[in-house]
C-alpha positions in Angstrom: 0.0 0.0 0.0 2.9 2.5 0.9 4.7 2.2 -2.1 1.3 2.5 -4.5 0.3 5.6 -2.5 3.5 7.1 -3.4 3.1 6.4 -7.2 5.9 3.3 -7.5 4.3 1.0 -10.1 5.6 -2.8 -10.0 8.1 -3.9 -12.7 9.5 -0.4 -12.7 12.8 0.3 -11.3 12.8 1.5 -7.7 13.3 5.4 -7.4 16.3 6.0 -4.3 13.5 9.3 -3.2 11.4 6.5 -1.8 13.9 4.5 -0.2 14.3 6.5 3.1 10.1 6.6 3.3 9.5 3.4 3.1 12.5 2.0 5.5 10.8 4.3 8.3 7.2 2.8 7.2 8.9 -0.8 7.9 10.8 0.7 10.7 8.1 2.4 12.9 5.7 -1.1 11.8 8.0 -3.4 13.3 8.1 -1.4 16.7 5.1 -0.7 16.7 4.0 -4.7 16.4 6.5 -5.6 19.1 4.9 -3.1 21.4 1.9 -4.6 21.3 3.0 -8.3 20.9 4.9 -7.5 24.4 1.7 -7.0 26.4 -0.1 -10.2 24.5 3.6 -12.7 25.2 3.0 -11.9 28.8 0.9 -15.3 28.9 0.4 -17.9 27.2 -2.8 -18.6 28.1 -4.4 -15.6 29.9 -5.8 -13.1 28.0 -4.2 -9.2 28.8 -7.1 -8.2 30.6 -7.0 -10.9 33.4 -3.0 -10.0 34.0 -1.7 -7.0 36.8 -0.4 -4.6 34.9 3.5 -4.2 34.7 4.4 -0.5 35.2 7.9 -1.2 33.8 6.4 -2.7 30.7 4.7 0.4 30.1 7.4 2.8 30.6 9.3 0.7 28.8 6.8 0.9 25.6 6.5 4.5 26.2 10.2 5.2 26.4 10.3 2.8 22.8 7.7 4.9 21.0 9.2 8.0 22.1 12.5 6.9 21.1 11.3 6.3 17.4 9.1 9.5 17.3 12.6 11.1 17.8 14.4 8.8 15.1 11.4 9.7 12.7 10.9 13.1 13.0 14.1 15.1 14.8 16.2 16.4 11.6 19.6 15.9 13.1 18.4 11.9 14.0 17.0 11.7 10.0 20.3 12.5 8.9 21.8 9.5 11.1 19.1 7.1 10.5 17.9 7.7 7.2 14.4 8.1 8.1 11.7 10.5 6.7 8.5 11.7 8.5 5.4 9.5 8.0 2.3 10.7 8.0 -1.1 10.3 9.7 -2.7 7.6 7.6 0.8 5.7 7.9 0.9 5.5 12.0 -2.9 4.7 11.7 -2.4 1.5 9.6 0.8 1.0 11.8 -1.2 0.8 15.1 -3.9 -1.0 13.6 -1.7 -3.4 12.5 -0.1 -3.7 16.0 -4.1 -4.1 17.4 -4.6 -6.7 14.9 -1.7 -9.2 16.3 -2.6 -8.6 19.0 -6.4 -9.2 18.9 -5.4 -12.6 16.8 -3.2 -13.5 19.9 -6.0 -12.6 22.0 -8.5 -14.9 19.9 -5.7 -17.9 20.2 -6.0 -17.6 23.9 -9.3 -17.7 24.2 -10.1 -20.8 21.6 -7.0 -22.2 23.4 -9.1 -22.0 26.4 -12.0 -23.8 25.7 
């Protein structure tokens, strides 16, 4: 989807202005996942909302997301990282696809339970 919305078309060669765009895109996604795959590997077999919550987790998670914020959209950590800033519509289908793993993993639990 990233690469269509920025007008690559398949069987073309790849234009380098894209590259640094869609590294973040994969970049942010796979944080973002592991974020929310963190809370759902906590158990096996109970589901989130039966577990205590674990206040170093979530400092932790919020220390991670600020750390890529910083790596996405500070100039001086672009340059370093070869990132670019990503849009609204990107972190929404980022965090959706975070909630979707971890609604699946949810589901598994709870079929797992029966």
């Amino acid at each position: 989807w990233k690469l269509r919305s920025l007008g690559f078309v398949f069987g073309t060669p790849f234009p380098q202005e894209l590259y640094p765009v869609v590294t973040t895109f994969a970049f942010a996604s796979i944080v973002i996942i592991q974020i929310f795959n963190a809370y759902s590997a906590r158990s096996a077999s109970h589901s989130i909302l039966k577990l205590r919550p674990l206040w170093w987790l979530w400092g932790a998670n919020v220390l991670s997301l600020l750390m890529v914020l910083a790596i996405v959209y500070l100039p001086s950590l672009q340059k370093v990282f070869h990132t670019a800033p990503l849009g609204g519509m990107d972190w929404f289908l980022i965090a959706g696809a975070g909630l979707f793993t971890l609604l699946v993993e949810e589901l598994r639990k709870r079929l797992l339970r029966f």
